[in-house]
N, CA, C and O of each residue as an XYZ file, in Angstrom:
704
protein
N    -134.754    163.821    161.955
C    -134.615    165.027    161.180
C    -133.229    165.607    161.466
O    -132.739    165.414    162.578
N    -132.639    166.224    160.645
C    -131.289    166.480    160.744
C    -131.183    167.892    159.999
O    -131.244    168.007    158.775
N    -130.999    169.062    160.989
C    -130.615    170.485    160.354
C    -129.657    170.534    160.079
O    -128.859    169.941    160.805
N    -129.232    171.123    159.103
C    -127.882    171.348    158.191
C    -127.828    172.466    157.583
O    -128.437    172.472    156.514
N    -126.996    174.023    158.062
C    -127.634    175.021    157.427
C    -128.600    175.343    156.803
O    -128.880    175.509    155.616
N    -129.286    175.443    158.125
C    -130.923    175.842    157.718
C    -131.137    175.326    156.266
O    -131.276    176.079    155.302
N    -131.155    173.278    156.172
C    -131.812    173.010    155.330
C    -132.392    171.422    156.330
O    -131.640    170.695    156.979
N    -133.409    171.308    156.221
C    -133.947    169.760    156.786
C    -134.209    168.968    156.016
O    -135.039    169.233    155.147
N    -133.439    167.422    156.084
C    -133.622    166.616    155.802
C    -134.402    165.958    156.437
O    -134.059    165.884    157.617
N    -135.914    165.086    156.050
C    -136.405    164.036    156.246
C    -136.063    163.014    156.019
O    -135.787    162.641    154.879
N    -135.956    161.940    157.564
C    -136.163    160.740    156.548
C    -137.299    160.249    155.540
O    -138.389    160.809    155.424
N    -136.944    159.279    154.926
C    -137.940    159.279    153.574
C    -137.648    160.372    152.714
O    -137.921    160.116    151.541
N    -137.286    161.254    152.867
C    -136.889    161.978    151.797
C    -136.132    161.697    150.472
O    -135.407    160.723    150.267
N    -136.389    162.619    149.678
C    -135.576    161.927    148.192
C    -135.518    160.314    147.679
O    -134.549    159.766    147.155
N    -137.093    159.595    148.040
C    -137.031    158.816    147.561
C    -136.676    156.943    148.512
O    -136.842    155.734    148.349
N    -136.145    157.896    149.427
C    -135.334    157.276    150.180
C    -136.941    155.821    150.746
O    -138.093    156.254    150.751
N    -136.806    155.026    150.948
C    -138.119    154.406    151.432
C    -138.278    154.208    153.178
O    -137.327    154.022    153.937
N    -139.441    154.282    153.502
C    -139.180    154.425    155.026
C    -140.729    153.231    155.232
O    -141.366    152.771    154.284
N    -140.961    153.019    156.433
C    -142.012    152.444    156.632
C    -143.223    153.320    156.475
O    -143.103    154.541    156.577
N    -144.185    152.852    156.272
C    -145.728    153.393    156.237
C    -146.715    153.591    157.237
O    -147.839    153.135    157.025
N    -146.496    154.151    158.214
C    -146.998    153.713    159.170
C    -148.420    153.913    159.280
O    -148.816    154.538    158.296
N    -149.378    153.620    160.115
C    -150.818    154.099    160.003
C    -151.405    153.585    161.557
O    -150.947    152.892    162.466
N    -152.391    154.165    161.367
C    -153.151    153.891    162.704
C    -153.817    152.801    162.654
O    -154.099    152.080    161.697
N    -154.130    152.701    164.121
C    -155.215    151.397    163.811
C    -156.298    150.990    163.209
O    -156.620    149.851    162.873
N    -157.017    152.305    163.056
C    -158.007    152.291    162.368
C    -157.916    152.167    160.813
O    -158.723    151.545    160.122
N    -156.473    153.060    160.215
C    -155.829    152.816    158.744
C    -156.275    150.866    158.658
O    -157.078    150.315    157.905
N    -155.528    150.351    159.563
C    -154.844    148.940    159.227
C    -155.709    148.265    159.433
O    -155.409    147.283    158.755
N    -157.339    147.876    160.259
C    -158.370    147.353    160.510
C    -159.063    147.719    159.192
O    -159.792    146.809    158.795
N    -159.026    149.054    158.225
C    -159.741    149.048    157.051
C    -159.161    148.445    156.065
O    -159.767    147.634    155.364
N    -157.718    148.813    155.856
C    -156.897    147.625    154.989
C    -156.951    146.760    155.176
O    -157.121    146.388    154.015
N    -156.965    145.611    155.898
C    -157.357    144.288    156.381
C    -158.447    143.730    155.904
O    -158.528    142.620    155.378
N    -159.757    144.927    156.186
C    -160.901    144.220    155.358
C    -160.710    143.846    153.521
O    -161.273    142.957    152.883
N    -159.815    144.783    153.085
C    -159.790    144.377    151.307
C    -158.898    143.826    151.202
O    -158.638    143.345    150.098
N    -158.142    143.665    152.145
C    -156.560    142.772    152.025
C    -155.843    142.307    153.355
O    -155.525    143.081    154.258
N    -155.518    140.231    153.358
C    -155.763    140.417    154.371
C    -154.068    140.546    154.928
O    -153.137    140.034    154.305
N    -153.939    141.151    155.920
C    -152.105    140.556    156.208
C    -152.061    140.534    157.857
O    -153.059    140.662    158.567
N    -150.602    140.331    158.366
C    -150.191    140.405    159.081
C    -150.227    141.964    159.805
O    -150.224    142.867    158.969
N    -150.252    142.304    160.901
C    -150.074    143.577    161.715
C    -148.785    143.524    162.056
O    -148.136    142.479    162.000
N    -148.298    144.675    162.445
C    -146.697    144.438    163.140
C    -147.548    146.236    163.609
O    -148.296    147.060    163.083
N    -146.519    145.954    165.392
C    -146.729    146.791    166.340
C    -145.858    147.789    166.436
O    -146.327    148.102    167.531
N    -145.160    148.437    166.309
C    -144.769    149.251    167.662
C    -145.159    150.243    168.729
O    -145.717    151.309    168.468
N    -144.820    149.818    170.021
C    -145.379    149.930    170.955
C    -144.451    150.938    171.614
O    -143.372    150.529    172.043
N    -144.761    152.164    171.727
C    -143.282    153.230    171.759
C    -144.479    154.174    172.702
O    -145.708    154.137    172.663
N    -143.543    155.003    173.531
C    -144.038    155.966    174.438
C    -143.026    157.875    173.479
O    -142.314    158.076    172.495
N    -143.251    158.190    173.891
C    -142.716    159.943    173.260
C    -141.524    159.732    174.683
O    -140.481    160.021    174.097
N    -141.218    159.498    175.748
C    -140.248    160.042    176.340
C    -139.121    158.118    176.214
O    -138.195    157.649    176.875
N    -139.607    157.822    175.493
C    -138.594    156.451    175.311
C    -137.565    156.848    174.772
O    -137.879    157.291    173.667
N    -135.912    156.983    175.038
C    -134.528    156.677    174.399
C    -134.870    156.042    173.135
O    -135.130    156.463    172.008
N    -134.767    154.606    173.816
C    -134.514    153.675    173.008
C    -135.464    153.494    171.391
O    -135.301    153.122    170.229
N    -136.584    154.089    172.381
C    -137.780    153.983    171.084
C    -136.927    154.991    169.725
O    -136.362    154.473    168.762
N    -136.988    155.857    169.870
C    -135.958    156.786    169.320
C    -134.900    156.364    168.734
O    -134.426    157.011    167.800
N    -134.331    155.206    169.170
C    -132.919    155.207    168.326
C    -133.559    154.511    167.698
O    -133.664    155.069    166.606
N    -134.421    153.014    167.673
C    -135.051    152.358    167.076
C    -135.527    152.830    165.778
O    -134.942    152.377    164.795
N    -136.697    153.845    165.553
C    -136.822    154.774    164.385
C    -135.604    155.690    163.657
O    -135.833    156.357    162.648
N    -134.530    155.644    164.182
C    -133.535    155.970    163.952
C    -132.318    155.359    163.165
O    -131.567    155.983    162.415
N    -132.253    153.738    163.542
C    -131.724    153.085    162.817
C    -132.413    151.782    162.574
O    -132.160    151.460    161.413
N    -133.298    150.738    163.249
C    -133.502    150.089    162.525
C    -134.560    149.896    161.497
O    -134.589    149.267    160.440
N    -135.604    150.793    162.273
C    -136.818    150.755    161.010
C    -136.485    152.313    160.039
O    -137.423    152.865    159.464
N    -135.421    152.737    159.988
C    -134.736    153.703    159.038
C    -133.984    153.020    158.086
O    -133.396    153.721    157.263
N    -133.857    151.673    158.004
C    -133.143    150.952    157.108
C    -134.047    150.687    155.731
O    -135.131    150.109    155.805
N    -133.632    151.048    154.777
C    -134.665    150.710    153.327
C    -135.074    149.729    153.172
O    -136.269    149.695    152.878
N    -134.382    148.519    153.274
C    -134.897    147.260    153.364
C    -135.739    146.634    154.186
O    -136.721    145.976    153.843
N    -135.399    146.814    155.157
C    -136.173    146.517    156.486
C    -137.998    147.428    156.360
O    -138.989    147.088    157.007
N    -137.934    148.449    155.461
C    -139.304    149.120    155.790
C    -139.905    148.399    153.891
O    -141.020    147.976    153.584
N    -138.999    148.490    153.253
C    -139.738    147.476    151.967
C    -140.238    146.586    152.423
O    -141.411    146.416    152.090
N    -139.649    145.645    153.342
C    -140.053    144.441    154.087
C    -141.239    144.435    154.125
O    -142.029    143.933    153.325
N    -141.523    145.282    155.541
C    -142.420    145.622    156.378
C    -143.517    146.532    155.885
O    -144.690    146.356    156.213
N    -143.188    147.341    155.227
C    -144.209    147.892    153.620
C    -145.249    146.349    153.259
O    -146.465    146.169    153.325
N    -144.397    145.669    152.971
C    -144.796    144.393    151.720
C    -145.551    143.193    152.683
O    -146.300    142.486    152.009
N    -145.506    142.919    153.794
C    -145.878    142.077    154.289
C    -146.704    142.641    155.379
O    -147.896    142.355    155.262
N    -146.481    143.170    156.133
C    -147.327    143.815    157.447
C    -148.020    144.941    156.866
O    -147.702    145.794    156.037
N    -149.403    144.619    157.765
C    -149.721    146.753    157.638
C    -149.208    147.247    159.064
O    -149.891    146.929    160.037
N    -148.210    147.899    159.232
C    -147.504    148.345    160.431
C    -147.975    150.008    161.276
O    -147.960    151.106    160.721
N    -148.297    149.768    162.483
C    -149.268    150.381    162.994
C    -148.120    150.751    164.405
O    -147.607    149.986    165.221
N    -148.009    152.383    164.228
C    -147.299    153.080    165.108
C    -147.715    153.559    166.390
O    -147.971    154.757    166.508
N    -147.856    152.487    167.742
C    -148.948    152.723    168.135
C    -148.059    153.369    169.928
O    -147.134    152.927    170.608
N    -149.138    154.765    170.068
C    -148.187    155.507    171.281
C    -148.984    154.814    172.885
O    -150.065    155.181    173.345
N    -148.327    154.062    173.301
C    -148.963    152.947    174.463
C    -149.547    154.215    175.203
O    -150.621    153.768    175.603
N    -149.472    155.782    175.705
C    -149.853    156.918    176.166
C    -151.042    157.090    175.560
O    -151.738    157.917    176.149
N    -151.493    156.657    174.684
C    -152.515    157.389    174.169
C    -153.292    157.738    174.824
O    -153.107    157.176    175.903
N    -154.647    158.755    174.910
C    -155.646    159.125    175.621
C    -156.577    158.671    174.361
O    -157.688    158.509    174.865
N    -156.659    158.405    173.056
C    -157.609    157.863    172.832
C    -157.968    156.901    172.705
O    -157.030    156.129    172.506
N    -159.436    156.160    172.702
C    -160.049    155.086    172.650
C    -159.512    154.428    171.522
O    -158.925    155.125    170.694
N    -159.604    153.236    171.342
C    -159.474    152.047    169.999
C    -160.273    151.394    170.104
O    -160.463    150.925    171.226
N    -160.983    151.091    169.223
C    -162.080    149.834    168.945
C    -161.590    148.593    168.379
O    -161.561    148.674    167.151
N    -161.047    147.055    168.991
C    -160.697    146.353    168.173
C    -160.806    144.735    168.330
O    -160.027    144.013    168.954
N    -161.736    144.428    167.752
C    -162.418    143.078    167.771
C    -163.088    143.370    168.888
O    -162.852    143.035    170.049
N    -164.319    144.308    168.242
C    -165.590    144.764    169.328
C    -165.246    144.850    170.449
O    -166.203    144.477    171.128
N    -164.275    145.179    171.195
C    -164.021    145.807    172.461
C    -162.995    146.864    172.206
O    -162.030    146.654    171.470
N    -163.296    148.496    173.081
C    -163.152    149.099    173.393
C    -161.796    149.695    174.546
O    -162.153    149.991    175.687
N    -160.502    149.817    174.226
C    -159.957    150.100    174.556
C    -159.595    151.826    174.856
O    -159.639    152.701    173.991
N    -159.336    151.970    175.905
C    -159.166    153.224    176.981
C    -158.011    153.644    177.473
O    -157.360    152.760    178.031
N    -157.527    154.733    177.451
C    -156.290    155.335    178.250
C    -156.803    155.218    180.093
O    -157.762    155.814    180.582
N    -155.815    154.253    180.859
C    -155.669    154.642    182.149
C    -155.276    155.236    182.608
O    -154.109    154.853    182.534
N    -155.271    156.354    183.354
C    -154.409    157.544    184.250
C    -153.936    156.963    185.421
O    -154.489    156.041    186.021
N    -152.837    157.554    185.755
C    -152.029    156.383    186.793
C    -151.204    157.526    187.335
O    -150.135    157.374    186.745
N    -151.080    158.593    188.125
C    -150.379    159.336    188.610
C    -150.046    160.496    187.529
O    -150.958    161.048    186.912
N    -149.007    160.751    187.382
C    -149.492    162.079    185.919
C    -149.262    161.580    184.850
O    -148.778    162.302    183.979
N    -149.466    160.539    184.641
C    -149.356    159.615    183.108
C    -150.251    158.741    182.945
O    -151.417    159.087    183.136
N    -149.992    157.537    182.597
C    -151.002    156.358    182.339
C    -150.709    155.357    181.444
O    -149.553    155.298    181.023
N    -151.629    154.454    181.021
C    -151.433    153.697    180.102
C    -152.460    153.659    179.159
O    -153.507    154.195    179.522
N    -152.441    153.255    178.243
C    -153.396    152.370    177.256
C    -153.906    151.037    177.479
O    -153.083    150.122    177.484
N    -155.328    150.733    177.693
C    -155.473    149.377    177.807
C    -155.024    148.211    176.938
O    -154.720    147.037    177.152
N    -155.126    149.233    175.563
C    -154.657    148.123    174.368
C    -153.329    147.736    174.746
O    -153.125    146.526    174.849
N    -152.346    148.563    174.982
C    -150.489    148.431    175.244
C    -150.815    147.589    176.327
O    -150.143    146.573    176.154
N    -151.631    147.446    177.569
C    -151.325    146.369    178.465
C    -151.655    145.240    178.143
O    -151.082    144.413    178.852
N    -152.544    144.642    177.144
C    -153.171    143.537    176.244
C    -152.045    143.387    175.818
O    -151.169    142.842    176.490
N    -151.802    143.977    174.273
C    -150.834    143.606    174.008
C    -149.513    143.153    174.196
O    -148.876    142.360    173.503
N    -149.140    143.823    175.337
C    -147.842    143.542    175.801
C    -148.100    142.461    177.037
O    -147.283    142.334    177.949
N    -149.277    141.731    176.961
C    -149.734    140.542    178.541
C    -149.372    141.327    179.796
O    -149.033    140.651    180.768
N    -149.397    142.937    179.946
C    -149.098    143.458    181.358
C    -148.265    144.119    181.694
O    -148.054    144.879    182.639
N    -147.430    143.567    180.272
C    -145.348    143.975    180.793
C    -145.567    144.935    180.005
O    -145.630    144.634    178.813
N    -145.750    146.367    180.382
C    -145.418    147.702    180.130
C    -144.514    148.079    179.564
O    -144.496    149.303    179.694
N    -143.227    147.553    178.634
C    -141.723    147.819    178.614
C    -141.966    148.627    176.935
O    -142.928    148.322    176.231
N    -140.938    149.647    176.511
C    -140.814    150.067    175.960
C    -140.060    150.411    175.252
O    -139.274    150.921    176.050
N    -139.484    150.601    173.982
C    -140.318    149.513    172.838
C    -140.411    148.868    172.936
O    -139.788    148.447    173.910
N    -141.296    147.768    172.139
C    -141.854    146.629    171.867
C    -142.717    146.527    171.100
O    -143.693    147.268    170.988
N    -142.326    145.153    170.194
C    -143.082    144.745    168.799
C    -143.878    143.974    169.061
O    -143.646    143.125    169.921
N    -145.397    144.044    168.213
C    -146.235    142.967    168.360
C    -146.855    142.242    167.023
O    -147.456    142.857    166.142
N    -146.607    140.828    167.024
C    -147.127    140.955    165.462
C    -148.169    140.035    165.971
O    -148.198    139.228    166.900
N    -149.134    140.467    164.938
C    -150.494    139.702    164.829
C    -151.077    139.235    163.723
O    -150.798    139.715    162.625
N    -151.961    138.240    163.873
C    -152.361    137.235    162.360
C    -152.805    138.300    161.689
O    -152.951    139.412    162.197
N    -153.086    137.955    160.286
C    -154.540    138.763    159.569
C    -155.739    138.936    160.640
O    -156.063    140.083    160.951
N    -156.262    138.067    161.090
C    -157.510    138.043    161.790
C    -157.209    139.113    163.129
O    -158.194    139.468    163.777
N    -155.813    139.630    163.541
C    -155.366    140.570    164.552
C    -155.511    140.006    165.976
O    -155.957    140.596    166.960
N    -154.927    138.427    165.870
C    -155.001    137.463    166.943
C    -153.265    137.842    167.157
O    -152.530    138.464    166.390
N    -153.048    137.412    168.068
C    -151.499    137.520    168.820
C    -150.587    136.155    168.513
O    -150.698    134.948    168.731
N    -149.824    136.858    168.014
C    -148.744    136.201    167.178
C    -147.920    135.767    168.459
O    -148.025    134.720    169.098
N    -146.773    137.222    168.741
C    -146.220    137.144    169.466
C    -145.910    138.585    170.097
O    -146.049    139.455    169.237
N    -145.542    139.078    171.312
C    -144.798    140.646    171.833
C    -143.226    140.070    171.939
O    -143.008    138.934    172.360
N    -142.183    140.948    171.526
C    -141.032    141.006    171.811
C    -140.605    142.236    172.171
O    -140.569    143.196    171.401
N    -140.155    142.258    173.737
C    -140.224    143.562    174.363
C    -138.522    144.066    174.023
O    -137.586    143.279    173.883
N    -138.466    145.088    173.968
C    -136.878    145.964    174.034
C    -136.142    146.175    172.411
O    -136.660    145.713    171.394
N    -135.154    146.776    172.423
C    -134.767    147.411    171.111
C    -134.353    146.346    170.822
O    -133.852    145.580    171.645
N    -134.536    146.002    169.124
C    -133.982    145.183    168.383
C    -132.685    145.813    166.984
O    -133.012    146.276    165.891
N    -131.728    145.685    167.330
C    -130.555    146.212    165.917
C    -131.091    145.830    164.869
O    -132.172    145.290    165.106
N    -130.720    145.877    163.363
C    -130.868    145.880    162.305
C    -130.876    144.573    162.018
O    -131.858    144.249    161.350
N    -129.893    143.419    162.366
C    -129.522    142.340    162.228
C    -130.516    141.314    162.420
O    -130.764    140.413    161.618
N    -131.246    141.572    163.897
C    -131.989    140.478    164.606
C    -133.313    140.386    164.020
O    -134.023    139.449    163.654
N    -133.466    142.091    164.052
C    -134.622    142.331    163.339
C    -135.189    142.016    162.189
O    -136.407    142.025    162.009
N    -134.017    141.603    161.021
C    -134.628    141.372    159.603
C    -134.970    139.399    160.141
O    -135.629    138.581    159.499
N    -134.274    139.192    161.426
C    -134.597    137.130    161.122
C    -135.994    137.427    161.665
O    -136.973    136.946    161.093
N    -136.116    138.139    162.662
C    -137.699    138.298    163.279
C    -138.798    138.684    162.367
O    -139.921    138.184    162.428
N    -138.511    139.402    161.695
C    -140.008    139.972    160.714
C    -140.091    138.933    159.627
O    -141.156    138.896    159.011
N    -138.902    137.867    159.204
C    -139.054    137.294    158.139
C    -139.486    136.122    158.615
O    -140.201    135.570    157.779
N    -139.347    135.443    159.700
C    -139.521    134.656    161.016
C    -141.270    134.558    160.281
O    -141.598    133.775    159.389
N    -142.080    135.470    160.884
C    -143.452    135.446    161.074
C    -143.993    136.277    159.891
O    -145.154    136.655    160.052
N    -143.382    136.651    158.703
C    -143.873    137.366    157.949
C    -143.441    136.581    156.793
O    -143.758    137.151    155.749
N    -142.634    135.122    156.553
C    -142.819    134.166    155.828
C    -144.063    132.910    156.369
O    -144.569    132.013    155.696
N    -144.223    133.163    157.395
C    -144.955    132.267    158.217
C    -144.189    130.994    158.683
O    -144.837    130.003    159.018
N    -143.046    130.992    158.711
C    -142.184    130.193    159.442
C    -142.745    129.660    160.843
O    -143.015    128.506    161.173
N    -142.812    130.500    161.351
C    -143.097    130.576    162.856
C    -144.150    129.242    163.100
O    -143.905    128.303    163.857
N    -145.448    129.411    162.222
C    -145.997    128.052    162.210
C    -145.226    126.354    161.844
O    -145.810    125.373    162.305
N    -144.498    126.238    161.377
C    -143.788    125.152    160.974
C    -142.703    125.197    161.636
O    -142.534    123.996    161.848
N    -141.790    125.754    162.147
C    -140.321    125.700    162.156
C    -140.181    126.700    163.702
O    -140.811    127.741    163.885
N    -139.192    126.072    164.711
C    -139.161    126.464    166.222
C    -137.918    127.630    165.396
O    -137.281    127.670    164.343
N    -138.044    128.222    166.282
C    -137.272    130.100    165.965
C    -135.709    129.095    166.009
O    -134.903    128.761    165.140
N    -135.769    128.962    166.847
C    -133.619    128.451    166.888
C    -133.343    127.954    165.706
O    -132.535    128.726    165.188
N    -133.656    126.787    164.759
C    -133.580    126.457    163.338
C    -133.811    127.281    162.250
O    -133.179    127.315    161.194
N    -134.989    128.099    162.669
C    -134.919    129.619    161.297
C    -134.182    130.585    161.906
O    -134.143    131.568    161.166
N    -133.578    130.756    162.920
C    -132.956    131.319    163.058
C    -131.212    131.235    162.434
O    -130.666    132.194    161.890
N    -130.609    130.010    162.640
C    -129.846    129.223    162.461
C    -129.608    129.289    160.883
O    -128.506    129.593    160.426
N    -130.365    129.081    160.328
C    -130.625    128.820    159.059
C    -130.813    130.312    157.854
O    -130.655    130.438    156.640
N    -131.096    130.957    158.630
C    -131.942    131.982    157.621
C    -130.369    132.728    156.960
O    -129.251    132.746    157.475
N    -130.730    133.151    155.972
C    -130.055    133.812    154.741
C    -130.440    135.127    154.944
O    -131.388    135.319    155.706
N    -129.875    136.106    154.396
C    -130.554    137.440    154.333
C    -130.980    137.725    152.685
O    -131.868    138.439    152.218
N    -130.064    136.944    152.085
C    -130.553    137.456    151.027
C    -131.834    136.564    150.399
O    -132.451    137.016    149.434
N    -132.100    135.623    150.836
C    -133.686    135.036    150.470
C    -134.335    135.636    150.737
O    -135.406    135.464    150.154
N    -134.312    136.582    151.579
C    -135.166    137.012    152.141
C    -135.702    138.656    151.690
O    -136.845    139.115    151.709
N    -134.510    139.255    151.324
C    -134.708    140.721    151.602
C    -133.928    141.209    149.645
O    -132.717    141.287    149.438
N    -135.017    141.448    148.544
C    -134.488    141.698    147.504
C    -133.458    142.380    146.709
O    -132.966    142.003    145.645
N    -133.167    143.615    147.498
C    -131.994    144.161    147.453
C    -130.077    142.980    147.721
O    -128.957    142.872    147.222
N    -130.892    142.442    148.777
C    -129.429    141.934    148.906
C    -129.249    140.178    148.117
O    -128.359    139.346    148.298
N    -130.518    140.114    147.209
C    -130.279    138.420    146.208
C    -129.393    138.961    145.273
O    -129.307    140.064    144.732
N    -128.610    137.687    145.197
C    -128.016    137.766    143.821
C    -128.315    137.358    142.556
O    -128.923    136.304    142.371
N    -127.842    138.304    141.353
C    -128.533    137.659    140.246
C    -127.752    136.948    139.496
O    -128.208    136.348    138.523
């Protein structure tokens, strides 16, 4: 958000496109009528980095059309104090000195607590992969297109990596 003589701009504002974010519970009901991919983020409220992250790379239009179009993307605060229900088990906030964790954020992330971090998961909300720490604009569009073309099954990351185009990928930037 950005004050400017007492006027605020949102992002997403004017049109502008931003990601969609939703809870878990949003994206477990979408799933049932449609099925897709999940994409994580795994962000705490006193994270830097998490912050710049929403700041510039998932603030990029393209990058949240993307991620709009292929993932249902689920903004998820690893702090939480509330429960999640997901694939019939019951996840819990741990208290750990004057903070804590989320059981789901330690699942998801296999233990490693680090913050941010993305998690993408099948339709079925099986574990794709966690990639812990901030990702720029750049890395980020080979990663979501990586596992959100389904590459990832056929093709080792260094060759789609190697290989990938941006504009196959991302409609704004094909040529006509």
């Amino acid at each position: 958000m950005i004050l400017l003589a007492n006027i605020v701009f949102l992002p997403g504002a004017f049109g502008q496109k931003s990601i969609k974010w939703m809870s878990w519970e949003e994206a477990i009901e979408k799933s049932k009528k449609e099925k897709r991919k999940i994409f994580v983020d795994v962000y705490t409220d006193w994270c830097g980095w998490c912050k710049k992250l929403d700041q510039t790379t998932f603030a990029e239009e393209h990058v949240a059309e993307y991620i709009n179009a292929h993932y249902y993307p689920v903004k998820f605060d690893a702090e939480t104090e509330k429960s999640i229900l997901l694939k019939g088990t019951e996840y819990k906030f741990v208290r750990q000195g004057r903070r804590g964790y989320h059981e789901l954020a330690a699942s998801l992330l296999q233990g490693r607590l680090s913050y941010p971090s993305m998690v993408f998961l099948d339709e079925d909300f099986n574990m794709i992969q966690a990639i812990p720490g901030y990702q720029d604009t750049g890395i980020f569009e080979v990663i979501i297109t990586y596992f959100g073309s389904n590459s990832h099954r056929s093709l080792p990351w260094n060759k789609f990596q190697s290989a990938f185009k941006k504009a196959d990928y991302f409609t704004s930037e094909k040529k006509h």
